[in-house]
DSSP file (Angstrom, degrees, kcal/mol; ACC not computed):
  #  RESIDUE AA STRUCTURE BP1 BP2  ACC     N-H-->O    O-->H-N    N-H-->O    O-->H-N    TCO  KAPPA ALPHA  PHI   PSI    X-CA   Y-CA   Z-CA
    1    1 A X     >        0   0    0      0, 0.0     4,-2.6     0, 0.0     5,-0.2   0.000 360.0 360.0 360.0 -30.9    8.8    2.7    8.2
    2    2 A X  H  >  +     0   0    0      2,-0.2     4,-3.9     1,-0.2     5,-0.3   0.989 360.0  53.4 -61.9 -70.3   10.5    0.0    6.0
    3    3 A X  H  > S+     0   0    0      2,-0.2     4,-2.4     1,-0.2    -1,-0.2   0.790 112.3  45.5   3.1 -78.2   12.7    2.8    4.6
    4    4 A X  H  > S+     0   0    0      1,-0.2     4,-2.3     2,-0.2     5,-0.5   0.986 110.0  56.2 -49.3 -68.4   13.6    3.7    8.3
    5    5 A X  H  X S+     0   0    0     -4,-2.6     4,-1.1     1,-0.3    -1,-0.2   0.799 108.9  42.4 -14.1 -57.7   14.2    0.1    9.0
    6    6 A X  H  X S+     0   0    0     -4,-3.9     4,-3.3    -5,-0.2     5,-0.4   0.953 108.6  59.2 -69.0 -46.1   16.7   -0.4    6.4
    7    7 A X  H  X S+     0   0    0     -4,-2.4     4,-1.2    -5,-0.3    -1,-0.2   0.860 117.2  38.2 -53.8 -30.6   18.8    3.3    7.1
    8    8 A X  H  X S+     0   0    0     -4,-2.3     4,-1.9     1,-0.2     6,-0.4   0.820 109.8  51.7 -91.4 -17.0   19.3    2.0   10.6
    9    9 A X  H  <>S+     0   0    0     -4,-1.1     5,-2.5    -5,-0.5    -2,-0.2   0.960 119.7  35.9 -84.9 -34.9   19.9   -1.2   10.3
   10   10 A X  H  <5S+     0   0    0     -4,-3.3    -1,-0.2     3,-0.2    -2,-0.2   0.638 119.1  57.2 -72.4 -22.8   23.0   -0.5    7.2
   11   11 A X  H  <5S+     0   0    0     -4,-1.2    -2,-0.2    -5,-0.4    -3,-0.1   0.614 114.6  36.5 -94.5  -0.6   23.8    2.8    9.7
   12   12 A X  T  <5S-     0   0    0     -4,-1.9    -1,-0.2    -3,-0.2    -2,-0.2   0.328 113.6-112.4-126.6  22.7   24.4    0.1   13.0
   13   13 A X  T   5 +     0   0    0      1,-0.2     2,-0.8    -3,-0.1    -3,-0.2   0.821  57.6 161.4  79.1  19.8   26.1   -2.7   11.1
   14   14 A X      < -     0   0    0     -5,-2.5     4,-0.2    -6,-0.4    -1,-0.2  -0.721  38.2-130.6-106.6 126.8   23.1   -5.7   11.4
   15   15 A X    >>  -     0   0    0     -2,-0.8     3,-5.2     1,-0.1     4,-0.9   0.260  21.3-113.3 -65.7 145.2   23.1   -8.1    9.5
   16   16 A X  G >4 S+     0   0    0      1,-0.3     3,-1.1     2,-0.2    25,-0.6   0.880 113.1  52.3 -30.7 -52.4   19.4   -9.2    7.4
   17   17 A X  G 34 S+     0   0    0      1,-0.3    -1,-0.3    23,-0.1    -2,-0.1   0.349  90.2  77.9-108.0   9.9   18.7  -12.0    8.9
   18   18 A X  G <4 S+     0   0    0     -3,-5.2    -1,-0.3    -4,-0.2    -2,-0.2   0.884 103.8  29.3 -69.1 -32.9   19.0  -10.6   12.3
   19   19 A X  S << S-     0   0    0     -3,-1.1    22,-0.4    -4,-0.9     2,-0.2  -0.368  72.4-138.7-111.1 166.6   15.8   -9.1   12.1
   20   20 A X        -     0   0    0     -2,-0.1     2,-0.2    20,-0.1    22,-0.2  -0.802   9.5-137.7-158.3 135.8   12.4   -9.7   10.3
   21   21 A X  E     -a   42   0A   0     20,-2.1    22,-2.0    -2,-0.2     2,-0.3  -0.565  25.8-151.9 -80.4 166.7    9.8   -7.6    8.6
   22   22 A X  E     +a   43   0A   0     -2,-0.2     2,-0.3    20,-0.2    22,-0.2  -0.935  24.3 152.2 -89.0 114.4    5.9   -8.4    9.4
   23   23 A X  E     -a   44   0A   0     20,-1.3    22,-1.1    -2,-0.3     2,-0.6  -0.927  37.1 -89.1-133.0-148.4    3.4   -7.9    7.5
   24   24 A X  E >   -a   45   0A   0     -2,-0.3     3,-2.2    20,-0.2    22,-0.2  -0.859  38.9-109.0-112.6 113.7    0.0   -8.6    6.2
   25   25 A X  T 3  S+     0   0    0     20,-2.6    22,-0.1    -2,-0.6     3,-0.1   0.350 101.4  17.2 -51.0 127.7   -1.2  -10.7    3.7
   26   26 A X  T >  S+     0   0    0      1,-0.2     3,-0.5    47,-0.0     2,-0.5   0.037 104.0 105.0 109.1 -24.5   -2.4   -9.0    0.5
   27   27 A X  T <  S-     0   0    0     -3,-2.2    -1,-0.2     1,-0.3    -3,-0.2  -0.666  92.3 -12.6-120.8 153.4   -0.7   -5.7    1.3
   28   28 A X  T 3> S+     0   0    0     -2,-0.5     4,-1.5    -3,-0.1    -1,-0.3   0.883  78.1 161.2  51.2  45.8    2.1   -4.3    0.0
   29   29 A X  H <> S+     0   0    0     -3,-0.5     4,-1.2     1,-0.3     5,-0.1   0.648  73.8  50.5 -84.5 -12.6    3.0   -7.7   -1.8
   30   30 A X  H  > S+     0   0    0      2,-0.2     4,-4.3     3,-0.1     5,-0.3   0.875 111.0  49.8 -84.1 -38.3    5.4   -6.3   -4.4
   31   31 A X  H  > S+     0   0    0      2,-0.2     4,-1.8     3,-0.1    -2,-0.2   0.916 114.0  48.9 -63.2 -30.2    7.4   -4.2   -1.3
   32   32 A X  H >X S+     0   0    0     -4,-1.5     4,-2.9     2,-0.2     3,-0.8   0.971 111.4  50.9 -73.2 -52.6    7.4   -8.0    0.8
   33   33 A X  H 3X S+     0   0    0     -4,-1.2     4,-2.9     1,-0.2     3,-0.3   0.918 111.6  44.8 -42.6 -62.8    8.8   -9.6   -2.6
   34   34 A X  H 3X S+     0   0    0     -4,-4.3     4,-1.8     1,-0.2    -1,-0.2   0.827 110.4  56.0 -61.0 -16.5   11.7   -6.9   -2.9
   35   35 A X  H <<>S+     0   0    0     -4,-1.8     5,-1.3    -3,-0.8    -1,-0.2   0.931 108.8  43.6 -47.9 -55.0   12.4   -7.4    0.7
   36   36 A X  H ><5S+     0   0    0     -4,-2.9     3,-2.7    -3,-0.3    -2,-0.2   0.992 112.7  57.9 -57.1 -64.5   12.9  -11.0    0.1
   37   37 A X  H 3<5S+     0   0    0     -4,-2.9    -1,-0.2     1,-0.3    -2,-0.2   0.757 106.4  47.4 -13.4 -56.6   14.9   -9.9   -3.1
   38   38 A X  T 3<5S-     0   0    0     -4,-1.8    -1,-0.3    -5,-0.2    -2,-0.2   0.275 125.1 -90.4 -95.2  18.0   17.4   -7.8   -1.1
   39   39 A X  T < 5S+     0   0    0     -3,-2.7    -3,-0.1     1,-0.4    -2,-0.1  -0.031  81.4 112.8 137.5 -54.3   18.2  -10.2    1.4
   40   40 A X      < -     0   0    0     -5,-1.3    -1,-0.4     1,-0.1     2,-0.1  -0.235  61.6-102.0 -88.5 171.5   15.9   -9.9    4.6
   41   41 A X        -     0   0    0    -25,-0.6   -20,-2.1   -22,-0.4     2,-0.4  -0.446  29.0-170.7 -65.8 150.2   13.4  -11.8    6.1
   42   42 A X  E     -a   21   0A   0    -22,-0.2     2,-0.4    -2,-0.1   -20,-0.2  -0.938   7.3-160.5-165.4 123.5   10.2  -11.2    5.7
   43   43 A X  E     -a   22   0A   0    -22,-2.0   -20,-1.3    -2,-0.4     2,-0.4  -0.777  15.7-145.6-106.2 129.4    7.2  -12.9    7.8
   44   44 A X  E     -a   23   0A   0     -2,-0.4     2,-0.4   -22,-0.2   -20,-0.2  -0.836  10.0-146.8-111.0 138.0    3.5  -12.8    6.1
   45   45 A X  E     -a   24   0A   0    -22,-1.1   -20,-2.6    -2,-0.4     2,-0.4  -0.986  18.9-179.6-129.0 123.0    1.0  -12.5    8.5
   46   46 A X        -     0   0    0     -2,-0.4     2,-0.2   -22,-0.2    -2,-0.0  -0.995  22.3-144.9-142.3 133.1   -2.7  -14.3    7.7
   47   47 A X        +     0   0    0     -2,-0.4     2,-0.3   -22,-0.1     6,-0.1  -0.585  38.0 153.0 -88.9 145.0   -5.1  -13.8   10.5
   48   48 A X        +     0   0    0     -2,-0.2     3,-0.3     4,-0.1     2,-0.2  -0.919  18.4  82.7-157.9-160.4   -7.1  -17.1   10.6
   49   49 A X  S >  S-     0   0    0     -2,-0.3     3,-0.6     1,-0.2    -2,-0.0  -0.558 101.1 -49.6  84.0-157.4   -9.1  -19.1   13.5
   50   50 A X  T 3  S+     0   0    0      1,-0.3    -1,-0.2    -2,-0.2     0, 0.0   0.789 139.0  45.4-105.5 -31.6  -13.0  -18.3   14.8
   51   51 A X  T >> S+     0   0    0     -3,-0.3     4,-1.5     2,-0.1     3,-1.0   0.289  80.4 108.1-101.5  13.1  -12.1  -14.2   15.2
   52   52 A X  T <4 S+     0   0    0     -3,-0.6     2,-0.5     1,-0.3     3,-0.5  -0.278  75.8  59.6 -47.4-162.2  -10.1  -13.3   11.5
   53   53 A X  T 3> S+     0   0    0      1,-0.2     4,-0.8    -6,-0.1    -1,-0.3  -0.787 109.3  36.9 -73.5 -28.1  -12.6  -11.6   10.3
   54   54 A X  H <> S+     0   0    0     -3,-1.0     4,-2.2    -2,-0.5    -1,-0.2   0.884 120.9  52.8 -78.9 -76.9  -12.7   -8.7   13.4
   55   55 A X  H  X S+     0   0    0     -4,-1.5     4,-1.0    -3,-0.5    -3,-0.1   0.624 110.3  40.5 -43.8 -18.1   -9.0   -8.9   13.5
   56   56 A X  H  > S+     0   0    0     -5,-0.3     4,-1.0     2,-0.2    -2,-0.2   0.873 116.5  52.1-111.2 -35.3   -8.4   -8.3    9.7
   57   57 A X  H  X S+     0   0    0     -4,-0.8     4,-1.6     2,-0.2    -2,-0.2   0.760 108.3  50.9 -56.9 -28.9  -11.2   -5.5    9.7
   58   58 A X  H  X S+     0   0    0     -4,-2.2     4,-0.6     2,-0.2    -2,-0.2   0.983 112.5  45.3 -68.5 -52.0   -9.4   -3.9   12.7
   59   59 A X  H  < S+     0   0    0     -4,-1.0     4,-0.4     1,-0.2    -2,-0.2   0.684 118.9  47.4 -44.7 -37.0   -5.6   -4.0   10.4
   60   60 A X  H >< S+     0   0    0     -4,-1.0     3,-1.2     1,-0.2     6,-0.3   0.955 107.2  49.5-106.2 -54.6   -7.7   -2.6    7.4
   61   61 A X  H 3< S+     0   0    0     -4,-1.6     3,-0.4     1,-0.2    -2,-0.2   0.671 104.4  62.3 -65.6 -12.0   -9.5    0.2    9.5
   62   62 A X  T 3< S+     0   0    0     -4,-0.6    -1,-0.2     1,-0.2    -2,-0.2   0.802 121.4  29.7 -63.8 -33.7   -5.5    1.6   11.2
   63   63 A X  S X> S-     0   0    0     -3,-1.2     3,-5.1    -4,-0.4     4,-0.7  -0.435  73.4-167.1-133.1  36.6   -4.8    2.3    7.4
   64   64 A X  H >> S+     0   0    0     -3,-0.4     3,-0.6     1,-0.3     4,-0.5   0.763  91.0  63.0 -12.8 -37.9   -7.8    3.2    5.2
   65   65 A X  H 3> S+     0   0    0      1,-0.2     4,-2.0     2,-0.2    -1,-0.3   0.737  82.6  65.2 -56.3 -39.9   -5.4    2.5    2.5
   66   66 A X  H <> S+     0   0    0     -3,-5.1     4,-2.2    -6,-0.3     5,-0.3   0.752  93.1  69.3 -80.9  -9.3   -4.6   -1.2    2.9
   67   67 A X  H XX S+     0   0    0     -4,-0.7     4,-1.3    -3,-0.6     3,-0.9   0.970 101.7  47.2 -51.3 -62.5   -8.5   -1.7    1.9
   68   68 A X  H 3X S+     0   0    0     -4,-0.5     4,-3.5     1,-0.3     5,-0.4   0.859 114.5  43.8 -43.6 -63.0   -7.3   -0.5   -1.6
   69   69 A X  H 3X S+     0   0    0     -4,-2.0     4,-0.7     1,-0.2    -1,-0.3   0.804 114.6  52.6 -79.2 -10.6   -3.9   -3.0   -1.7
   70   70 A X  H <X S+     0   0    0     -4,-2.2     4,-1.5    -3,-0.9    -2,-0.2   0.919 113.9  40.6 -79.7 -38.9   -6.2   -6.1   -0.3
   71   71 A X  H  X S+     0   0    0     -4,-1.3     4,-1.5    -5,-0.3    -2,-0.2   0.877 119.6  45.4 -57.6 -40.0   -8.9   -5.7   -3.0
   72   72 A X  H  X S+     0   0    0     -4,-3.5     4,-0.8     1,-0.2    -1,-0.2   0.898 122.6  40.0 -69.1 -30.5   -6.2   -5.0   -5.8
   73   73 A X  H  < S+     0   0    0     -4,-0.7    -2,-0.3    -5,-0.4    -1,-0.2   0.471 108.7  55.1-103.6  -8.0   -4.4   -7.7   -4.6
   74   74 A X  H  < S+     0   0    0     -4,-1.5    -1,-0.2     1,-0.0    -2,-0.2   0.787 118.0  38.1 -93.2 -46.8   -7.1  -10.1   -3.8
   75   75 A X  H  < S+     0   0    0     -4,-1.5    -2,-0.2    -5,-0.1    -3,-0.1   0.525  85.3 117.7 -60.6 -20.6   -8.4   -9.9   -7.4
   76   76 A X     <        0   0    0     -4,-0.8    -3,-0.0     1,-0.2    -4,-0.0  -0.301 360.0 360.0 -51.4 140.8   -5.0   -9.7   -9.1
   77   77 A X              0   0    0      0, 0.0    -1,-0.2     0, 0.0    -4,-0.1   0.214 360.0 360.0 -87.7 360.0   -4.7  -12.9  -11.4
């Protein structure tokens, strides 16, 4: 989707900072860093208050996959 993101956004003329990407803390943290790198905005999302824990199980169960990049990335030193 980021990919996509980018092709439209150089194929309609908008500038970076028109926009901003979303995501979720712990995943995909090297892709938010080159984001930042190249220009755009890029928004980290950390679920917190009395229901994180529901809410960040729900984000990790859409994606089976982001289990894998919070754990690597939650231990990373």
């Amino acid at each position: 989707m980021i990919e996509a993101v980018q092709r439209y956004v150089a194929a309609h003329d908008i500038a970076r900072d028109a926009f901003e990407f979303q995501m979720l803390y712990g995943i995909r943290r090297e892709w938010q860093e080159q984001l930042v790198a190249q220009g755009y905005r890029v928004r980290i999302y950390v679920p917190y208050g009395t229901a994180w824990y529901p809410y960040f199980m729900r984000r990790l169960a859409e994606r089976p996959a982001n289990l894998w990049f919070f754990v690597n990335n939650f231990f990373r030193a």
